[in-house]
N, C-alpha and C positions, 0 to 999 in steps of 0.2 A: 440572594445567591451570588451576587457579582463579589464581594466582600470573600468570598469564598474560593476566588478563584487570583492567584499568586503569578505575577509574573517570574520568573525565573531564567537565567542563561542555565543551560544544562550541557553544554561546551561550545569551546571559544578556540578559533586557531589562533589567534594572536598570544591569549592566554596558552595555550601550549606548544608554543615555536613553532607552528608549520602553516606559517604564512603563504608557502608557496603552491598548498596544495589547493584543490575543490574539492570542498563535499559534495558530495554525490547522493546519500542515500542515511538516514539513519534509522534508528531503532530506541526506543524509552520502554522499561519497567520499572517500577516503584521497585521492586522486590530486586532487580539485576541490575538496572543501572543504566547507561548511554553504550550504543554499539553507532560505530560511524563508518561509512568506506568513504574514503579520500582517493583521492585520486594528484598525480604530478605527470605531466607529459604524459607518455602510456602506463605510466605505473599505478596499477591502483591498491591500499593498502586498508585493511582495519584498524580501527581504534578499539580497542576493548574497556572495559572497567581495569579503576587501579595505572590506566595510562599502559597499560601494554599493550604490542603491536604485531598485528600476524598479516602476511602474505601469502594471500588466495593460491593456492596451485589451481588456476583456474584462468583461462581466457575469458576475461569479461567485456561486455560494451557497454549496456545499459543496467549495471546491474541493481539490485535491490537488497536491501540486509533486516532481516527479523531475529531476534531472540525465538529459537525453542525452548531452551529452559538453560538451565544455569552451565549446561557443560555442552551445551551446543547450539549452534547458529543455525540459518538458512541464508544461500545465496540465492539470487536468480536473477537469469537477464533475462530483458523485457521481451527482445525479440527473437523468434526463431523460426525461420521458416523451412527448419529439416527436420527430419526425425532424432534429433539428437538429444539428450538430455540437457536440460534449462536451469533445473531445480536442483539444490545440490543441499543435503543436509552435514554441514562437520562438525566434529568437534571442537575444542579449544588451542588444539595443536595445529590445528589444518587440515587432519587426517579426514578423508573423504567416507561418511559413514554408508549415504543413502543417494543416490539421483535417479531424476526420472524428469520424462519429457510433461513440462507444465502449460503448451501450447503456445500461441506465438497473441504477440501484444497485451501483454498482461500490463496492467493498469495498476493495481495496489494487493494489496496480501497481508491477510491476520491470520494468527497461529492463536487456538485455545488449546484444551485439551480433546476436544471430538476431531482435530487434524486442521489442517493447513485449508484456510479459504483464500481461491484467488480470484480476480475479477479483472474483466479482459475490456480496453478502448476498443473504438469501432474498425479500426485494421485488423483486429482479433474475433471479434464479433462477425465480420461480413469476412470474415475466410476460409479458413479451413482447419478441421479439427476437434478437438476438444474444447476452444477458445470460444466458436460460436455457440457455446450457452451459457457466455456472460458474465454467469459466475458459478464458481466450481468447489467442491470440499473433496477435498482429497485427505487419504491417510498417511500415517507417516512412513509409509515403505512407496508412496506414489500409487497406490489404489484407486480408484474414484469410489467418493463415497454417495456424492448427490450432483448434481444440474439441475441448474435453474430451468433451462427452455423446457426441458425433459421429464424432470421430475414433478413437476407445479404444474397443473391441468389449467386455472381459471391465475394468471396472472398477465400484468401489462410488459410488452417486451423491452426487452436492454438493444438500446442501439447503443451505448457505450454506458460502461458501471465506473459512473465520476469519482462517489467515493462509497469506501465503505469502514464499519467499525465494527467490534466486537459488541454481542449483547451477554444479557444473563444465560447461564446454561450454554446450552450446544448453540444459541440462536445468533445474526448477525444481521448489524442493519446495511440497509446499502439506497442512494441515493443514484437512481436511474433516469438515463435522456434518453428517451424524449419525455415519459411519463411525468418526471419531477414529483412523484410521493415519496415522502420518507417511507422505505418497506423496513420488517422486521419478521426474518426467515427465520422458523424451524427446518434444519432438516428431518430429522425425526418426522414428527406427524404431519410436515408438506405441509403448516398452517402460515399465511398470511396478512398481518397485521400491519393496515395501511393508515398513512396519515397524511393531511394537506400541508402544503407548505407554501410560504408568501413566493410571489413572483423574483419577489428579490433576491432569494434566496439560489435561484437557478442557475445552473452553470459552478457553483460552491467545488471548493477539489478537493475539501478535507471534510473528515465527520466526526465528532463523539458526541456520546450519547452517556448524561451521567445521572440515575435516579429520574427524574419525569422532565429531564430538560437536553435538549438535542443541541449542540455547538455545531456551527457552519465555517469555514475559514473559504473566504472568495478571494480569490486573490487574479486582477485584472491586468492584463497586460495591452498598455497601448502603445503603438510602434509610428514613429514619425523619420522625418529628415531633417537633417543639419545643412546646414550652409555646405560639408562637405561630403553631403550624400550619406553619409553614415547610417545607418539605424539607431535610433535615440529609442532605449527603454525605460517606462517607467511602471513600477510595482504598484497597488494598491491593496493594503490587506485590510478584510473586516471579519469581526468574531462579533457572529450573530448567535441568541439562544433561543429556542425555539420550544416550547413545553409540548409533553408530548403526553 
C-alpha cells in the first residue's frame, strides 16, 4: 500500500509570489483541483484552479473553504454565537447563492452529494444549538438533514468530533473524544459501524479512509520558553494506516 501513496506539493506560496500571505484553510479534488483562503493583515482572499483570485463579500474570522462542485464553493466561519448565518454557498464569481446558520464551533466539513456534513469541537458541543449534536448533515439550501445525538439511539457520545472523512455512499466516518472508535455513519438507515483503534492513534486531527485502510495525521504541538520568554513551537506530523 505505502508504494501507493505519492507525496506531492499541491500549492506553494513562494511558488506563486504571495509570500506575504497565511493560509488559512484549503480544499483538494482530484476532479476540481486546490481551492485555498489566504489571508494578509485583515484581508483574506481565494485562490481558485488555473491561479485565479476572488474576494469573499464576506466578514470572515475563522473561516473554512470546501468545493461543492465545479461552479461553486462553501465558506464558513467557525464561530458564531448569534443567530446569524455561518454557512454561505457561492459561486465562482462571488455571487452569494445560499446561507444558513451552521451553529457555533464547528470543527471540519465534507460536502458529497446527500449535502453538507459538519462536526462541531467541544465549545460547539457543550453550548447551544444545533452544534450540540456533534455532527450534523444538512442540505444544500441549509435544511437539516440528520444528528448525530438525535438521530442514532445506541451510540457513544461526541464530546468533541476530532476528525472526520467522507465514506462510500451517503456514509461518513468520523473519529470521536472521548470514545476514540473509528465510527462509520449511515444516515439513511441510522446504522453504525464501529472499529478499535491503537491508543496511539488518539487525539489524530486528520482522517481518510481509502478501500480497507484508514490514514490518521497527528500532529503534536509542544510549547516551551526561550531564554526571552517567547513561546517556542514545535510541529510533529505522523501518517498512520490503520486497516479497517
Amino acid at each position: 500500500m505505502y508504494k501507493n501513496i505519492l507525496d506531492d506539493i499541491v500549492f506553494s506560496k513562494v511558488a506563486s509570489k504571495l509570500d506575504s500571505y497565511k493560509i488559512i484553510d484549503a480544499d483538494w479534488k482530484d476532479h476540481l483541483g486546490i481551492v485555498v483562503i489566504l489571508k494578509e493583515k485583515r484581508q483574506f482572499m481565494i485562490l481558485l484552479k488555473d491561479d485565479n483570485f476572488l474576494l469573499p463579500p464576506l466578514k470572515l474570522h475563522y473561516p473554512i473553504v470546501r468545493w461543492i462542485d465545479e461552479d461553486k464553493l462553501l465558506i464558513a466561519n467557525k464561530r458564531n454565537d448569534t443567530k446569524m448565518d455561518n454557512v454561505f454557498i457561492l459561486n465562482l464569481a462571488g455571487t452569494i447563492l445560499v446561507s444558513f446558520n451552521g451553529g457555533d464551533g464547528i470543527e471540519d466539513i465534507e460536502v458529497g452529494k446527500e449535502g453538507i456534513w459538519i462536526s462541531y469541537f467541544d465549545e460547539g458541543v457543550f453550548g447551544n444549538g444545533i452544534s450540540t449534536e456533534g455532527l450534523v448533515l444538512f442540505d444544500f439550501t441549509g435544511n437539516v438533514i440528520f444528528r448525530y445525538h438525535s438521530d442514532l439511539m445506541d451510540r457513544p457520545l461526541i464530546s468533541d468530533c476530532c476528525a472526520i472523512c467522507k465514506g462510500k455512499g451517503s456514509s461518513v466516518w468520523l473519529f470521536p473524544y472521548s470514545d476514540f472508535r473509528l465510527l462509520q455513519i449511515y444516515p439513511d438507515s441510522k446504522i453504525i459501524n464501529y472499529h478499535k483503534v491503537s491508543e496511539k492513534l488518539y487525539g489524530s486531527n486528520a482522517l481518510c479512509v481509502r478501500g480497507n485502510y484508514a490514514y490518521f495525521l497527528i500532529v503534536m504541538i509542544l510549547m516551551g520558553s526561550c531564554s526571552l520568554g517567547k513561546l517556542v513551537r514545535k510541529n510533529f506530523n505522523y501518517l498512520v494506516r490503520l486497516m479497517v
